[in-house]
N, C-alpha and C positions, 0 to 999 in steps of 0.2 A: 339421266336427263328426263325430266319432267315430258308426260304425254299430253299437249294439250290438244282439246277438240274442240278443235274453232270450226266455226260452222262456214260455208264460203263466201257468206259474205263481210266477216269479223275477218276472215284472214285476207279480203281482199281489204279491205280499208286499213288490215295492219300492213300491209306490201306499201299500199301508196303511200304509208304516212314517211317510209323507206327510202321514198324517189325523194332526188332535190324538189325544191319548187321553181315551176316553168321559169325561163330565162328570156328578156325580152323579146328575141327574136319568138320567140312560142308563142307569146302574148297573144289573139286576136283581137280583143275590145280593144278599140282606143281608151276607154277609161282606165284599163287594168298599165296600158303603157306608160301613164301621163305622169310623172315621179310630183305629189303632193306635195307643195310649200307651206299651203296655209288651209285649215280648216275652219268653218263658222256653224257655229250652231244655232240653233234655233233661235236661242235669243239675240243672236248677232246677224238676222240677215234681213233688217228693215232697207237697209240703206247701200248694199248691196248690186254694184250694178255694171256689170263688166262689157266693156266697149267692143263691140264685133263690128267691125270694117278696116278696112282697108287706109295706109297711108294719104292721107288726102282726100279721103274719099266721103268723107261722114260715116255714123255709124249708128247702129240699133243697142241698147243694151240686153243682158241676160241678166233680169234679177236673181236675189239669191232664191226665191222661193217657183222660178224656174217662167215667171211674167217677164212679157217683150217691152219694154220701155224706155224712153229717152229717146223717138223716132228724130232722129238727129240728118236724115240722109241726102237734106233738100239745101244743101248748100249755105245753113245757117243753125246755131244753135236752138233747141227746141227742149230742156231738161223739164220733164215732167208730162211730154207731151204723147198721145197716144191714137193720134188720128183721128177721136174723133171724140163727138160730145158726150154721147152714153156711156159709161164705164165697160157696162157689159160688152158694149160690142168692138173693143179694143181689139187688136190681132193679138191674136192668140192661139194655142195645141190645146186638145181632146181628147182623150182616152177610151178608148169601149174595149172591155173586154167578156167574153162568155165562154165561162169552161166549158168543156165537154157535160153535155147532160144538164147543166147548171140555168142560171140566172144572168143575163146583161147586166154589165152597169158601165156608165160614163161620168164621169168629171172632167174637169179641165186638168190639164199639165202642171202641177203648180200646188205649191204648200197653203198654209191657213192663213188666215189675217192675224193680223196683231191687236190687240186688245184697244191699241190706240185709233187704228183705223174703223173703229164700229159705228164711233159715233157721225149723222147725218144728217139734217133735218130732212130733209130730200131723200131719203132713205137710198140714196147712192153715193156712199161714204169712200169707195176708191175704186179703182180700174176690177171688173170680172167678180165685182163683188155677189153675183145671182147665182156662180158658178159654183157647181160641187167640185169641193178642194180634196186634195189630199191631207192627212188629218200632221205627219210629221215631215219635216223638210231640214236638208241641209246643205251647205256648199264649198266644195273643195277649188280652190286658185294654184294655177301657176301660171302665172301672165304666159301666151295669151290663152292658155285654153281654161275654162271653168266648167264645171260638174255643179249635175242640182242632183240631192238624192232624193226619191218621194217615196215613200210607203205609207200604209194604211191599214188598219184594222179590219175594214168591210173589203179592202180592193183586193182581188185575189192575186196581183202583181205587184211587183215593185219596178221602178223605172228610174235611169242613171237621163240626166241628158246633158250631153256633152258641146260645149258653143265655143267655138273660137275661128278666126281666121290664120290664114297662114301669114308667119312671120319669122325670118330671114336675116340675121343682119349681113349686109354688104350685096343685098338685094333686093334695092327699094321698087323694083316693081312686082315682085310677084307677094311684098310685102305691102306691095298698093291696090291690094282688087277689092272691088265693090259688093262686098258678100258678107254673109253672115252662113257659117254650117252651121246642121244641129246633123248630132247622132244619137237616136234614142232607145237606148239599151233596156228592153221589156225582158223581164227574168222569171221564169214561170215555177215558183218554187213547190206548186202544187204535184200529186201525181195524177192529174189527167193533163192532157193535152187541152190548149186552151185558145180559142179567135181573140186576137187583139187588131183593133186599129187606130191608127193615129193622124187626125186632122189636122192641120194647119187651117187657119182663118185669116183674112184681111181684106181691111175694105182697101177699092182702089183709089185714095187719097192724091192722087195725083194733081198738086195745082194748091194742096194744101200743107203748110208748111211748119204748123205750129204758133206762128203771129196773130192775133186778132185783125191785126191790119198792116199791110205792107203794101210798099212804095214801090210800084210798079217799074219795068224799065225804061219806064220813058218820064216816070218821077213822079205820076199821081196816085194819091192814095186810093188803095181799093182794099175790101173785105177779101179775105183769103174762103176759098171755097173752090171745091170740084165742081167743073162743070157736066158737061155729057162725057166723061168716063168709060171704056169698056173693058171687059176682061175678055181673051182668047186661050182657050185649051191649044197646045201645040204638042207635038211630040216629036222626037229628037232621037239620032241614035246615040244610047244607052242613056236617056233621060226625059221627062216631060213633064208638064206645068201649067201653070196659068199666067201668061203675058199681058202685063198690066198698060194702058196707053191713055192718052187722052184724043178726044175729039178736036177739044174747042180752049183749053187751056194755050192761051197766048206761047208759041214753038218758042218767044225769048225771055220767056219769064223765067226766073232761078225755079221756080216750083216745076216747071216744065220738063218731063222724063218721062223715066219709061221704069217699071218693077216687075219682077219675076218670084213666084214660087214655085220650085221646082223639086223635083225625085228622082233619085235613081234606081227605085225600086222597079222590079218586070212589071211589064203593061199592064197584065193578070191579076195583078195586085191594086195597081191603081183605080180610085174611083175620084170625081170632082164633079163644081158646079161653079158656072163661072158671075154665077149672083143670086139670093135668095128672094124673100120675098119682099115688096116695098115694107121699107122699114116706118109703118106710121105704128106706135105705141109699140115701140120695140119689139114688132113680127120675125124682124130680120134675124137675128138669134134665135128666137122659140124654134122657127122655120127649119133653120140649120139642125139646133138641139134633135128634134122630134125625125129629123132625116137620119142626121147620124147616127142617134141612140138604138134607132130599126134594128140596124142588121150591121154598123159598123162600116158600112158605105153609105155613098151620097150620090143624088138623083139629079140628072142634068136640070135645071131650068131654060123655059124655051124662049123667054123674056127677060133682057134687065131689067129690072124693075127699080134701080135707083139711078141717080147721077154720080154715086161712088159705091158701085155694086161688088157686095162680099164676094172676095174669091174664095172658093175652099179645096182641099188638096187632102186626099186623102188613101193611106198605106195599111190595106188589111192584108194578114196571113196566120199561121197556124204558129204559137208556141208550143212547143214539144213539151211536155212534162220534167221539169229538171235541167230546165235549157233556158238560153238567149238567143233573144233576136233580135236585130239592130235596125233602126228605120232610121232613114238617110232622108233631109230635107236641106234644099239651101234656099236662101234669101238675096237675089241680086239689084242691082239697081244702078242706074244711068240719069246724072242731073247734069248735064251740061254747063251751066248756065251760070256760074257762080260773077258774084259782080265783084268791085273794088270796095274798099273798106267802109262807103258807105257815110254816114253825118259824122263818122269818127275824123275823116280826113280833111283836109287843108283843101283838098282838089275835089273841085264840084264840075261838071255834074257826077254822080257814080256811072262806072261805065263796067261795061263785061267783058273779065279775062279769062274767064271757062276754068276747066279741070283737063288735069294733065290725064286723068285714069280714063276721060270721055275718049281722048286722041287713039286710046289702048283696045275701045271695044265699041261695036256701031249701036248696041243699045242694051239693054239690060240682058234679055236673051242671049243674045253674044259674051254676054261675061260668063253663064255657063257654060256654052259649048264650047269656049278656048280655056277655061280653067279644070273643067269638070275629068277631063282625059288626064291633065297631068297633076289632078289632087294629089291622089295619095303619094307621089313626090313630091310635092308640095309638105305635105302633112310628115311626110319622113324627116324630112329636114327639119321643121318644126322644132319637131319631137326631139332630135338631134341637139340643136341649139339647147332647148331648157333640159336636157337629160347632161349634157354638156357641165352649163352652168349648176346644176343641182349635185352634182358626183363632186363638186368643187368644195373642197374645204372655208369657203368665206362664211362667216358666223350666216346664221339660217337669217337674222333678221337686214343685214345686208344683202343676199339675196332679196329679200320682199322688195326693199324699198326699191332699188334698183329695176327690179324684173315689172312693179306693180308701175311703176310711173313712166315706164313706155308707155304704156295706154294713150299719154298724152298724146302721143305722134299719132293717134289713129282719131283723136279729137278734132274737134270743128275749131280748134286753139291753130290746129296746123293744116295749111293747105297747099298744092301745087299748081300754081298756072301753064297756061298750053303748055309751054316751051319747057315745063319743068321742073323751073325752079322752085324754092322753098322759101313761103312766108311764114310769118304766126303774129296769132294775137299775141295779147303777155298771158291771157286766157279768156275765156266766154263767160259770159251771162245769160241768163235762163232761155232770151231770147237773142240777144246780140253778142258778138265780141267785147273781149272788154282792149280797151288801151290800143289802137291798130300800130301795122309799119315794122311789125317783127324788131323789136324795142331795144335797141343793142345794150344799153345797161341791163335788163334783166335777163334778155339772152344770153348775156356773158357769164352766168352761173352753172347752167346747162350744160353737160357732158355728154347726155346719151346721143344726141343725131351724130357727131363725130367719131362716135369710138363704137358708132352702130351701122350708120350710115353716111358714111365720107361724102360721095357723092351728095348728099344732102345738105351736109355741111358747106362743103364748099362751093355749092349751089347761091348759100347767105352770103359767103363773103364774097362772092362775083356781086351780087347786088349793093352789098354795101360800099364795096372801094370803086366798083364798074360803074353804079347807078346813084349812089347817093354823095358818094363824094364831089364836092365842088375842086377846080383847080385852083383855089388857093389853100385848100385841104378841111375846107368846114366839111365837115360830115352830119347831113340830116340824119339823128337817132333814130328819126322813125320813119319808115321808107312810105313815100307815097306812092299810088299805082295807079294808069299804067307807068312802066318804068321810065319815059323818058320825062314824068313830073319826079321821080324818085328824090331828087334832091333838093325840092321846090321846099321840104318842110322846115321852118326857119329859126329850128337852134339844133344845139350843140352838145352832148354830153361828154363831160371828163372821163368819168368810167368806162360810159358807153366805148368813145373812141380808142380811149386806153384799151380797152377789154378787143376790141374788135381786132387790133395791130396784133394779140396775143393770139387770139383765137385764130388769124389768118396764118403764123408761125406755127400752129397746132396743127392745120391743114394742112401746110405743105410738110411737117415732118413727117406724119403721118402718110401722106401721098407721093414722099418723095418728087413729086411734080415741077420740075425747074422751071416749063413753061409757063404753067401757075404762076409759079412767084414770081418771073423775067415780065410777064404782062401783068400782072395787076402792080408792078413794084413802083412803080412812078406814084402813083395815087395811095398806095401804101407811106409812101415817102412825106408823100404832102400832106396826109392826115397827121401823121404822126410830130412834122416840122409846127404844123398846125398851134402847136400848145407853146411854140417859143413866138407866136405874134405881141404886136404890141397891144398890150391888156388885155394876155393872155393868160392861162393857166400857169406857163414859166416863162414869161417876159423876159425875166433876167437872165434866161439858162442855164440856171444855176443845181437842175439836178431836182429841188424845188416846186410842188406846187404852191404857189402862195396867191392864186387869183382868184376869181369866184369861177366857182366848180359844180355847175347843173348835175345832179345824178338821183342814183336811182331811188332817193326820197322823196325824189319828185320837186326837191328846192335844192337855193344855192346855198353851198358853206363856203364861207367868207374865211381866207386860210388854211395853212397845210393842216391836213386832217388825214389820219391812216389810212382811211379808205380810201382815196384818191392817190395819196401817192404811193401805196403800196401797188397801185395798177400803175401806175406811172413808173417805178420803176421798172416791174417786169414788163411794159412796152421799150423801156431805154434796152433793157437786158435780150430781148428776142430784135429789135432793132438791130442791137452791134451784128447779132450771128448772121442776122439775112445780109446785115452789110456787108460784113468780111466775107462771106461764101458769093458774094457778087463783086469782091474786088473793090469793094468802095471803102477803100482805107482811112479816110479823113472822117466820113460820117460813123464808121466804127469806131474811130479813136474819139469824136466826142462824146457816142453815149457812151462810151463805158470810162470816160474821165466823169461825166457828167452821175451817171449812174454810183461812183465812189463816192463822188462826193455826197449825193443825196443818200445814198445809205448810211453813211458816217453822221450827217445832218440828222434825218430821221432819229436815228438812235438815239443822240446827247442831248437832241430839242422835243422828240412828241413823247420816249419811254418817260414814265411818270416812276417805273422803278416795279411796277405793278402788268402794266399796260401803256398800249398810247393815245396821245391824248388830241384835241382839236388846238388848234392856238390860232384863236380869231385875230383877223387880221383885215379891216375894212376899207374898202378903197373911199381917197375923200370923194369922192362924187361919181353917177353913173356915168359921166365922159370919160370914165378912168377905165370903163370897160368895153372889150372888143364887143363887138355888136353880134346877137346872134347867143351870148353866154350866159343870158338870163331866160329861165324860164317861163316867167309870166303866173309862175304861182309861188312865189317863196318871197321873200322879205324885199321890198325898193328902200326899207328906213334906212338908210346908212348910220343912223347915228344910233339906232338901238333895235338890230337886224333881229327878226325872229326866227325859227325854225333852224335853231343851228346845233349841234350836238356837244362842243366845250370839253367840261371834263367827265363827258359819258365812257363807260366801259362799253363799247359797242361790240355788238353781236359777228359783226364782217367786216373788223376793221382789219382783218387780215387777207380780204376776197386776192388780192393782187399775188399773195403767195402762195393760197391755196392755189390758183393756177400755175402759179410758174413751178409747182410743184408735179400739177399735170401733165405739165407741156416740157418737163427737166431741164428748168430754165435755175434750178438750186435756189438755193436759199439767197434772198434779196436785203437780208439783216441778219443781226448776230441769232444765230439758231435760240438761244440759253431766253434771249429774251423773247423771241416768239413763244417759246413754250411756256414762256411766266405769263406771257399774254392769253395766252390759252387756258390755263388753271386758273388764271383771273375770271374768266369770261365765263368757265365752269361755276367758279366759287359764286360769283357776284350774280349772276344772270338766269342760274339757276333756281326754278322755285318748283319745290315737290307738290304747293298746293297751291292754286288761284281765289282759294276764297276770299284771302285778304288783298287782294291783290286792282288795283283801281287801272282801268285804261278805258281812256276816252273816245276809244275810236271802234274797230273791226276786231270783235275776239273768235281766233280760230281755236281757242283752247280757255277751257273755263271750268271752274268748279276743283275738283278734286283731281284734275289733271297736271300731268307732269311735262315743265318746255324751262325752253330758253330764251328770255326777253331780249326785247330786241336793242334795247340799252340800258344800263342799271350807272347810278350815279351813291359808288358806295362812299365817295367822300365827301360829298354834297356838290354842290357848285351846279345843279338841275336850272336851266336857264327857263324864264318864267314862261316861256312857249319854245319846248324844243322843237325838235323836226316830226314832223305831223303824227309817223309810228310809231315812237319812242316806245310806247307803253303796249305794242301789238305780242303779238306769238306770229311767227310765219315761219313755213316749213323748209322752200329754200337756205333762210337764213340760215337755220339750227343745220342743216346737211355742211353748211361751208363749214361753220366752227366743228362740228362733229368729226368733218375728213378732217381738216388742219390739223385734230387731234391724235384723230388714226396716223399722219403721216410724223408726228413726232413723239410716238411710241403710246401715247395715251390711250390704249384701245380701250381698256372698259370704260373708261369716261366719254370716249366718245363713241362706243357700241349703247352706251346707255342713252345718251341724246338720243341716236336712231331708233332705240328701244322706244322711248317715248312719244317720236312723232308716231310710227308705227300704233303704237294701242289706243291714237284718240284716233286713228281710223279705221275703228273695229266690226265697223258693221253693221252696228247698231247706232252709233251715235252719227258716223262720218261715213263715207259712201273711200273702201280702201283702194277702189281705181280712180280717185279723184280728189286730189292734193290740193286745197283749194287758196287762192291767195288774197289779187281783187279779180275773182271772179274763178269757176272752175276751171280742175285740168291746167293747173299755173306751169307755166314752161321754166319758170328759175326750179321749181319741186324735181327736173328733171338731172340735178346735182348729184340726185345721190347714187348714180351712176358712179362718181367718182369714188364710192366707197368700197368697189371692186378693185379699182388702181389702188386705192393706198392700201386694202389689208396684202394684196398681191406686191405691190411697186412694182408693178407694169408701165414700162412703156417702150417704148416703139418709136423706131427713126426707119423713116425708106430712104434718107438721106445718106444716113450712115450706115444704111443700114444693118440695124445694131438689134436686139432685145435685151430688155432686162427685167426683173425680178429681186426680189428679197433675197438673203439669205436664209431661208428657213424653209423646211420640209413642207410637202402637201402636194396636193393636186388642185392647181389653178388653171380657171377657163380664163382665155384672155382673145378679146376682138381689137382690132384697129379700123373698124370700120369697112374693111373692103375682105378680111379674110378672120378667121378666128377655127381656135380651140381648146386643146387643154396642153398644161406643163403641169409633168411631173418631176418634183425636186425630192430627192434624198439622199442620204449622207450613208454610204457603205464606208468602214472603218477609218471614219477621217474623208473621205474622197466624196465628193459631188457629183452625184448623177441626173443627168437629165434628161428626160424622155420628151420630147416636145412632139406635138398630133397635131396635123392641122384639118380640119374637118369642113370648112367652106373658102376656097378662094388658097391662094399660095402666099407665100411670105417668102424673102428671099435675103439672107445671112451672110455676112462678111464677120459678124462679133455676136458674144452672146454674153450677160455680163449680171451675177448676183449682187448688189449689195455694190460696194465701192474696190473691194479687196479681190474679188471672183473673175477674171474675164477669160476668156474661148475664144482668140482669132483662130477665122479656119484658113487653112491653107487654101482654099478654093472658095468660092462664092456658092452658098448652099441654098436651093431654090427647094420648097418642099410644099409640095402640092398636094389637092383636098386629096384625101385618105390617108397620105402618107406620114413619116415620123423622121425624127432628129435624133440619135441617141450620144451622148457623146459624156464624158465625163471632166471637170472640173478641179484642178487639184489645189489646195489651201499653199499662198507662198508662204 
């Protein structure tokens, strides 16, 4: 044997190379815990901007290059907005550090500009542009936490910083707090010991909302602006801060609250100043600069000196040589005040129905001291949930689209009133909502609040059958507020209503809930009876839509067309189940006489052999239709209707199956031809490149980009104005055809659709927490949620309570909304084993069932609660 003379410390780093590497529990950085989905580099992080708040609560972004933007927190969208007019003096983190022996330096927190942002005549070309940057930056995602990395050439540290709030499914409050963490990971790769500290900045903007001008609560226009503003240092046991308030900002204006930045670094550590200097010719920053850069602390002021006077907060201590140290900053905040939909709705005046998360904490202050004790349980479970989903065999870019488009629920697209409940836009605009009344045709695409947050879910459908439903069953699409105008808004949608009967069958299988469905089921009843009025959607009862059909293109199509009766059937088809489990044997035996026949119908009149197709069908005159069925924007000509779709290969003319596929309502036509519909939709709709490509309207994808149109007319018959989008890309859309695909074996073809929407929001071109449709953060984008069901076939009854799955091997995370975890599937010699984990909330088992051929009844009723497991095996008959 060979003498080797390793010196000790060659033989100590040959030992460690020896050891495993650390295993989570070991882990201490939150960065090192947080398992990476998606990484963005340099050239991909312009547009980069990940949503830190709370359920309902509005939110702050973390750019990729580690800048706070899209101050969203005031009860109204605000995208680009940054508090205030000078770039520079944006809120913002600062850096100082001085090695041992060495030289100070400070920069801001935050990567370089982009080549595009230089140009200014104004020589203030974007937010923190005067700021010494960090020279390289990049950004790691797994909704919700994100990483910014920064290193430099001159900067003697490198710095990780870690932003996310905590999120929970099947626990929508501690998945609703009003915060924003940073943890910032200072790595001291040098060998001396070295002072690092880190400020936080922000003016106290309170009273300003982002708007040039906004419509007070009493309805007159007034200029947005802070008035007498103050900051107060507090300190807290085991945390302290600067308490943000106002003087003189009207107590019921939406802009009206209270802001927090706070620490939980030791007292010893802390320095602050709760305003600098008046800010005339931009003092206020130099002020701050010239205090911090001293010595890394910052010197009280004995004056405010403005009407929205900079807070600063500030974390020094020693980096060890060869070490990490972590600085802890949260961001809380309290806006009471939020009003009703505003010049969107039908009901004037606007009136205020507050936030659910204000009812949770008496002001901003109060959201750290009742959060800040049980974070890091908080943050465990977190961490749980996406280490969960990530250990999960579903292809990596299902993961993304899925985990990335929650973000919506922490959007100003979604919000909770006192009492609770759950609205949304269909999505927001820079400064407004777009579309109010949480829009039951485009909400009916949306999978994640149910299979995330039950209670949320069925929060909507109490409003919709409890508040918008009229008694003879018209259902206002778009809910107006407060709730006892809910059903004053005065039409009707097909889908919409269809969709809504499905997705209340979705809620109750899911929540097993009898008193659920025994109370809302009258008005469930009547919506549903709704479509067989006279100059109705089915008039004749025939199984049949053949009326004019308001939906989600925003016009009516005049005859049976796929996409309305494929939701019509699966309303017929969850109809019978609620009927017969309530004993109503007559209304079960019509829909599903009714349901045959319209299936059989469907088949031999709309399949064109290919696809199916529209077969217009115009009533002679508008006394032919029930009142309440026309939109008010799609064709009155009866005799040469526009906006109608014909013989388009439409992009969702399957929406009705892909849910009843969610909700294991089975297939609603012959399987052979849905899937020739599907490969049609691929074939024909599919374009690898947009340059030849003409549309007249909103392009979410363009150029050298790869999508799926949103109807192709490959044998001609393009009616001379079809329906307004014909010619769009939208990302909703392409997730329904995408799952439909997944669910009828098509995975690459439909793994490739999601490939595709996935790479135009890369970072650079498209901002990838934000799916955009008419208007950001679209709530239909929230679909592809459902590409976790189908690669799994997950689903879930607490009725029957039942679970099922695929036949096929792996490790699948699966939620219903109120509990979730993992299943493990595999095949010892022929024999099915199954290990099921539940890791939030309990699930409780009479059957367990792979595939159609697979089933597990247990002898006993098998209740398995958070930590615990299932093991049981499966034998092939």
């Amino acid at each position: 044997m060979k003498d080797y003379n390793l010196s000790p410390l060659i033989f100590l780093c040959f030992l460690a190379c020896l050891l495993p590497p650390p295993t989570q529990a070991q882990k201490t950085l939150l960065s090192e815990r947080i398992p990476i989905l998606k990484t963005y580099d340099a050239d991909h992080l312009l547009r980069v901007a990940l949503p830190l708040g709370g359920i309902g609560t509005g939110t702050v972004s973390l750019g990729g290059r580690g800048e706070l933007r899209d101050w969203e927190i005031m009860n109204v969208p605000a995208k680009g907005y940054s508090t205030v007019t000078d770039g520079n003096d944006a809120p913002f983190f600062a850096i100082y550090a001085k090695p041992k022996g060495g030289k100070a330096i400070t920069k801001g927190l935050m990567g370089p500009l982009y080549d595009s942002e230089y140009q200014h005549a104004e020589g203030r070309p974007v937010n923190h542009h005067g700021l010494p940057r960090f020279r390289e930056a990049s950004f790691e995602a797994t909704y919700p936490f994100g990483i910014v990395n920064l290193k430099d050439s001159v900067f003697p540290a490198t710095v990780k910083i870690v932003g996310y709030n905590p999120f929970i499914p099947g626990d929508s409050d501690d998945s609703g707090i009003p915060m924003a963490v940073f943890e910032m990971e200072v790595h001291n790769p040098t060998g001396q010991d070295m002072e690092v500290a880190i400020a936080g900045s922000i003016r106290n903007f309170i009273g300003k909302d982002g708007r040039e001008y906004i419509t007070d609560w009493k309805g007159d226009y007034i200029p947005t602006g802070a008035k007498s503003n103050a900051n107060t240092y507090r300190t807290a046991d085991g945390f302290s801060g600067i308490f943000m308030h106002s003087n003189d900002v009207d107590t019921l204006h939406p802009a009206w609250g209270t802001i927090a930045l706070t620490t939980s670094a030791p007292m010893d550590q802390v320095s602050y100043r709760t305003s600098s200097e008046k800010n005339a010719w931009s003092r206020g920053i130099l002020d701050f600069w010239d205090d911090f850069s001293a010595d890394g602390m910052l010197t009280e002021k004995t004056v405010s000196a403005d009407p929205d006077p900079m807070a600063s907060l500030a974390v020094k201590q020693v980096v060890p040589a060869g070490q990490t140290k972590v600085y802890r900053f949260y961001l809380t905040w309290h806006f009471p005040n939020r009003q009703s939909w505003g010049s969107w709705s039908e009901v004037q005046p606007v009136v205020r129905v507050g936030n659910y998360y204000t009812t949770q904490y008496a002001d901003a202050w109060a959201v750290i001291k009742q959060t800040l004790p049980r974070l890091p349980q908080l943050t465990n479970k977190t961490l749980a949930f996406v280490e969960a989903l990530m250990a999960s065999d579903y292809s990596e870019v299902v993961k993304e689209a899925a985990l990335f488009n929650l973000s919506t629920l922490r959007s100003q697209t979604v919000f909770r009133t006192e009492d609770g409940k759950m609205f949304g836009w269909e999505g927001v605009f820079d400064r407004f909502g777009s579309c109010f009344g949480s829009c039951t045709h485009v909400w009916n695409y949306e999978q994640s609040t149910a299979f995330t947050f039950a209670d949320l879910a069925r929060s909507m459908r109490e409003v919709e059958f409890g508040h918008a439903t009229r008694e003879d069953g018209f259902m206002s699409f778009r809910v107006n507020l407060p709730l006892d105008s809910a059903h004053l808004y005065r039409k009707a949608a097909a889908d919409g209503q269809m969709g809504a009967i499905m997705k209340f069958y979705r809620e109750w299988q899911l929540s097993g809930d009898d008193a659920f469905l025994k109370k809302h089921w009258p008005q469930v009843k009547s919506a549903f009876t709704f479509a067989w009025i006279k100059g109705g959607w089915d008039g004749d009862q025939d199984g049949v839509m053949e009326g004019v059909q308001h939906n989600t293109m925003d016009v009516e199509y005049f005859g049976p067309n796929p996409q309305m009766q494929f939701w019509y059937l699966g309303a017929l088809k969850a109809m019978q189940e609620m009927a017969k489990y309530l004993g109503e044997k007559d209304l079960a035996k019509k829909c599903q006489t009714l349901f045959e026949y319209g299936r059989q119908w469907t088949d031999e009149n709309l399949f064109s052999g290919e696809y199916y197709i529209h077969q217009l069908q115009v009533p002679k005159s508008l006394d032919d239709i029930a009142k309440g069925l026309m939109g008010g924007m799609g064709s009155e000509d009866l005799e040469h209707p526009k906006y109608q779709l014909e013989e388009g290969c439409l992009i969702d003319q399957l929406v009705g199956q892909y849910m009843a596929h969610v909700v294991g309502l089975g297939y609603l036509a012959k399987p052979e031809n849905l899937k020739t519909t599907l490969q049609s939709i691929n074939r024909y709709n599919k374009r690898e490149t947009l340059f030849e490509h003409f549309n007249n309207m909103r392009s979410h994808a363009m150029g050298d980009e790869k999508a799926l149109l949103m109807v192709s007319y490959p044998k001609g018959g393009r009616p001379e104005v079809p329906f307004p989008y014909w010619s769009e890309v939208m990302t909703g859309f392409e997730y329904t055809a995408a799952i439909g695909m997944l669910y009828e074996g098509m995975e690459a073809e439909g793994l490739e659709v999601i490939r595709n929407i996935r790479s135009r929001y890369d970072g650079s071109k498209r901002n990838p927490f934000d799916e955009a449709e008419c208007g950001h953060h679209y709530a239909r984008a929230m679909a592809s949620w459902a590409g976790v069901l189908a690669q799994s076939g997950f689903q879930f009854s607490a009725v029957e309570q039942s679970m099922q799955f695929h036949p096929k091997t792996g490790k699948w995370f699966w939620s219903n909304g109120s509990a979730w975890g993992t299943c493990l599937i595999s095949n010892e010699n022929g024999n099915w084993v199954v290990d099921l984990k539940v890791l939030h909330g309990e699930a409780s088992l009479k059957s367990f069932q792979l595939g159609e051929g697979l089933k597990k009844r247990f002898k006993e009723l098998q209740t398995v609660g958070e930590g615990n497991r299932l093991t049981f095996e499966l034998y092939t008959k």
